[in-house]
C-alpha positions in Angstrom: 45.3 -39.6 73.6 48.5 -41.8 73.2 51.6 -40.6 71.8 51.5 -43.1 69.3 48.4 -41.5 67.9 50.0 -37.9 67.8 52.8 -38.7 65.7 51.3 -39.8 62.8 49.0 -36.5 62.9 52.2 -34.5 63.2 53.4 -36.2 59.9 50.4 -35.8 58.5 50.7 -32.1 58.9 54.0 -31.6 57.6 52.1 -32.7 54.5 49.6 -30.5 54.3 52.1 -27.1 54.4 53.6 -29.3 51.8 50.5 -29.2 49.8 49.1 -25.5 50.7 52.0 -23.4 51.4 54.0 -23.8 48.0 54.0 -19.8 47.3 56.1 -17.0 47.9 57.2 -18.8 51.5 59.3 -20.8 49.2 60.2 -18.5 46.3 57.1 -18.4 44.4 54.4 -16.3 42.9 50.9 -17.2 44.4 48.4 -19.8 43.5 45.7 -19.0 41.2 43.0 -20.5 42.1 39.7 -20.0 40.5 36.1 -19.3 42.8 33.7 -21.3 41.6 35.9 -22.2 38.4 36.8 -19.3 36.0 33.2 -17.6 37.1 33.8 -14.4 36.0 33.1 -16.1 31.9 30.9 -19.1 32.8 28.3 -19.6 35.1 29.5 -20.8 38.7 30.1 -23.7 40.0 29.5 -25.9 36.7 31.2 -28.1 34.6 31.8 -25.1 31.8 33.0 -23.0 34.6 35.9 -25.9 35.7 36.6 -26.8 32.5 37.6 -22.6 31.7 39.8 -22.5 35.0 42.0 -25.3 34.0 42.1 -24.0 30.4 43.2 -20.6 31.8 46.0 -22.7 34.0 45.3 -22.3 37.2 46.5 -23.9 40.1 43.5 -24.9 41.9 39.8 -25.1 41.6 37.4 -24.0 44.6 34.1 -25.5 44.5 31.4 -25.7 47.3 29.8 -29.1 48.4 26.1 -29.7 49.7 23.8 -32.6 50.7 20.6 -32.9 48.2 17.4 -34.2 49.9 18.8 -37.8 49.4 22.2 -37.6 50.3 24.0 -36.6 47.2 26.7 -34.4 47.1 26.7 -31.9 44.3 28.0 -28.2 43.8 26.5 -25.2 44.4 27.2 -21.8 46.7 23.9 -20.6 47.7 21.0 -21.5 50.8 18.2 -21.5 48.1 18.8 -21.4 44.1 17.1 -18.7 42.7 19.8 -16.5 42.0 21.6 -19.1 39.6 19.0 -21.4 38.2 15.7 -21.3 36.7 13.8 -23.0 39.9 10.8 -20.7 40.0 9.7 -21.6 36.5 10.6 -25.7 37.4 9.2 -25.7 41.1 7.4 -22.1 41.4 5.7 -23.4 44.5 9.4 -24.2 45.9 11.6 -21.5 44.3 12.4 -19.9 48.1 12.9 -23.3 49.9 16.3 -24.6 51.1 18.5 -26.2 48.0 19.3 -28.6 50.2 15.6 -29.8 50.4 15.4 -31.1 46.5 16.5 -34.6 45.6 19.1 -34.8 43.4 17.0 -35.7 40.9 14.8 -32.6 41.3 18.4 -30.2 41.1 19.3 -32.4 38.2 16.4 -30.7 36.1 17.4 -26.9 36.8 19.2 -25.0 34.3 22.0 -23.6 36.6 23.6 -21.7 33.1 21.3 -19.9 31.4 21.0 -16.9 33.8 24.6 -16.0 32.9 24.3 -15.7 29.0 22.3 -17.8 26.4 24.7 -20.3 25.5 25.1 -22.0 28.9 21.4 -23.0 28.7 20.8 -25.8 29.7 24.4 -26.6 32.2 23.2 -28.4 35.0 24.4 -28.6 38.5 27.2 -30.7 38.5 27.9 -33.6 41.1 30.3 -33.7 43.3 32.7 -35.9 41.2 32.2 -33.6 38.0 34.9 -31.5 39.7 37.7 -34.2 39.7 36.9 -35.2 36.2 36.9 -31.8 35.1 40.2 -30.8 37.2 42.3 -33.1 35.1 45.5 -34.5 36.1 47.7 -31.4 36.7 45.0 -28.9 38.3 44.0 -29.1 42.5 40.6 -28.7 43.9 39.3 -27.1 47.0 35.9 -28.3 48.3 34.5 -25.8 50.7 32.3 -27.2 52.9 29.3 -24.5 52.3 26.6 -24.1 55.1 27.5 -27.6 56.4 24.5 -27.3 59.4 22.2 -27.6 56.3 24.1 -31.1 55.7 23.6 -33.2 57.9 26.6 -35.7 57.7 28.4 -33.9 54.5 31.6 -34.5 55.7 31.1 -38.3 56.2 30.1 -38.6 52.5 32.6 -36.0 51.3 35.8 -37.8 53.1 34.2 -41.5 51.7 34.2 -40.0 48.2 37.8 -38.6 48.5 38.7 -41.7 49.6 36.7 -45.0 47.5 35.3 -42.9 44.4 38.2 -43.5 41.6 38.0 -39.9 40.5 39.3 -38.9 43.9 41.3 -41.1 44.9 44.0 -40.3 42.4 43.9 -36.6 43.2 44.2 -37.5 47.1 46.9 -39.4 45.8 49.1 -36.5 44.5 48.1 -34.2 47.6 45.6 -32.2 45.2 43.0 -31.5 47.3 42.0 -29.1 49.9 38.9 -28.8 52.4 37.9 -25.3 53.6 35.0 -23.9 55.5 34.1 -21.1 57.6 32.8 -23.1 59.7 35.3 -24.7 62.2 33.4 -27.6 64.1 32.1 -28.9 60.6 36.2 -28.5 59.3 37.1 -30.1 62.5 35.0 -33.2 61.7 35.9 -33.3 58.5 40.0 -33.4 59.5 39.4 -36.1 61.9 37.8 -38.8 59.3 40.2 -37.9 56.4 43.6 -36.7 58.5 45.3 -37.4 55.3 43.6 -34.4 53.4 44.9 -30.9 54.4 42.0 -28.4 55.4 41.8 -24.7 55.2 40.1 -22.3 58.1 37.9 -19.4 56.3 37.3 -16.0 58.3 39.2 -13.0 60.0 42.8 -13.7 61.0 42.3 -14.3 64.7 44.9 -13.6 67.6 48.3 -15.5 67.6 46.7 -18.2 69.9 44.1 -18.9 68.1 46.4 -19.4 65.2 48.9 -21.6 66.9 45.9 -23.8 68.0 44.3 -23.6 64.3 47.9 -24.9 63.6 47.5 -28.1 65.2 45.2 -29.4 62.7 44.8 -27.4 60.3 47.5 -26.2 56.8 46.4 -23.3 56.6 44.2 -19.7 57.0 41.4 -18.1 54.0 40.9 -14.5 54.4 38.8 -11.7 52.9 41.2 -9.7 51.2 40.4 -6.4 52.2 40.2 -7.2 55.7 44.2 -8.4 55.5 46.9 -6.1 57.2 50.4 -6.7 56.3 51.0 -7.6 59.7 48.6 -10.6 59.7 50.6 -12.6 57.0 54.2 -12.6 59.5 51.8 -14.0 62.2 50.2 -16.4 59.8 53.6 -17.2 58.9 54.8 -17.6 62.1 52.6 -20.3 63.2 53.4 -21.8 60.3 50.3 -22.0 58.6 49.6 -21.0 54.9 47.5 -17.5 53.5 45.2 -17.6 51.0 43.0 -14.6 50.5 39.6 -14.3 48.5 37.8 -12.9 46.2 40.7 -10.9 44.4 39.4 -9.6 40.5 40.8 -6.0 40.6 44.6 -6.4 39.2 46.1 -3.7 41.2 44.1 -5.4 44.4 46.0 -8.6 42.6 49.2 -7.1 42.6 48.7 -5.8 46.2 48.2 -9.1 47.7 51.2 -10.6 45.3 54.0 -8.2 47.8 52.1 -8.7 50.7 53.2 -12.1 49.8 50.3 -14.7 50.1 50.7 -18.1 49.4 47.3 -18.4 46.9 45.0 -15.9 45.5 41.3 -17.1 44.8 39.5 -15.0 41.9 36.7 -15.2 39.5 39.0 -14.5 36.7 42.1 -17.1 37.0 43.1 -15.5 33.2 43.8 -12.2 34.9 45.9 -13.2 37.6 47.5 -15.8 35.6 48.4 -13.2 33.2 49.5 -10.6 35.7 51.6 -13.5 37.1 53.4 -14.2 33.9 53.7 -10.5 33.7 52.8 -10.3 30.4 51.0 -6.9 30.4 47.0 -6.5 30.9 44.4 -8.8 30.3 41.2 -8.0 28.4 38.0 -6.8 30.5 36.0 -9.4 32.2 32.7 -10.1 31.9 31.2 -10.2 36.0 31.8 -11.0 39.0 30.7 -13.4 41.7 29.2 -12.9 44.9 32.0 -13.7 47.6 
């Protein structure tokens, strides 16, 4: 490689700190960002869901991106759908097959809102351009790549939407919009066809080596919350990579993680953190949780 090609991925990644890191490193409380939209009052990874996260104000919106059976991107967190949508009624002979081996047409017919309460029947799975309509102007999104060896190729489609579909292209624009994944080769790919996006590493904080190399293309670490020692965010910070830790919806586990000093908080209830940020006293009980 030429030093005329490193330079501009050093720039490049000046950016994305610039994009990630804007918490307490620089004087401020953490970003709220809401899993799966505000999925603690709407069902998960839908249009309702988004919608209720920017409502509530947060910072970001985390979504997760899969290949249908055709090669359409749309939204959705788990290897098969039964836990979220109505496919054993629609396919019964299906229902425990991959989600990823339906056309988008066949998700297009599943109710993905009515096992959360009665008046999301009949939300859909959204596409993966609902999220950028429904983020608005102001609000960022972060597209996990979920179970990418079930998609073959998501991260060529995923960086030619960021970068020709309209919706995106003005969020890219603004630097708001973040890739994340656990898994690294799939992140790795993604980095090297859009270098102009800044992407996220999920998993364990690994040894200061690992970090420093993570720090050559990547903005920044995603953690399980409980597994985070207050040590681990000095070595984050010293590579110079941003925290963000997941799936906070206790307030005193909130709270916690706001004086370890994390850059951005993901939970299912962006109302209670915002609130707890704004200090204005205690939020009202929530309805559920997500899964992680």
């Amino acid at each position: 490689m030429t030093d005329a090609s490193a330079a501009p991925r050093a720039a490049v990644a000046g950016t994305r700190v610039d994009l990630v890191g804007r918490g307490p490193a620089r004087g401020r409380t953490p970003d709220v960002v809401g899993h799966r939209g505000s999925s603690g009052l709407a069902p998960e990874n839908t249009v309702p869901s988004f919608r209720l996260s920017r409502v509530h104000g947060a910072d970001r919106i985390e979504t997760d991106v899969q290949l249908s059976a055709d090669g359409e991107p749309f939204l959705f967190h788990d290897d098969i759908a039964t836990r979220t949508t109505d496919v054993e009624q629609v396919f019964p002979d299906r229902a425990g097959d991959p989600v990823t081996s339906f056309t988008w047409a066949e998700l297009s017919r599943l109710d993905a809102g009515a096992y959360f309460a009665r008046e999301f029947t009949g939300t859909r799975i959204p596409s993966l351009r609902d999220v950028a309509l429904a983020a608005g102007p102001r609000t960022q999104v972060n597209v996990e790549l979920k179970s990418p060896a079930n998609s073959s190729g998501v991260e060529q489609v995923l960086a030619d939407a960021l970068r020709h579909d309209p919706a995106w292209r003005g969020l890219v624009a603004r630097r708001h919009v973040v890739v994340s994944s656990f898994d690294s080769g799939s992140l790795r790919t993604f980095a090297s066809l859009a270098p102009e996006v800044p992407v996220l590493q999920i998993g364990a904080i690994p040894d200061d080596a690992t970090l420093a190399e993570w720090a050559t293309w990547a903005a920044g670490v995603v953690t399980n919350h409980l597994r985070l020692a207050p040590e681990d965010v000095q070595r984050v910070r010293r590579a110079g990579l941003s925290l963000s830790v997941y799936t906070v919806n206790d307030p005193a586990q909130m709270r916690a993680m706001m004086a370890l000093g994390v850059d951005a908080i993901i939970t299912d209830f962006p109302d209670v953190l915002m609130r707890l940020r704004r200090d204005t006293g205690p939020a009202p009980t929530s309805r559920r949780a997500s899964s992680d």
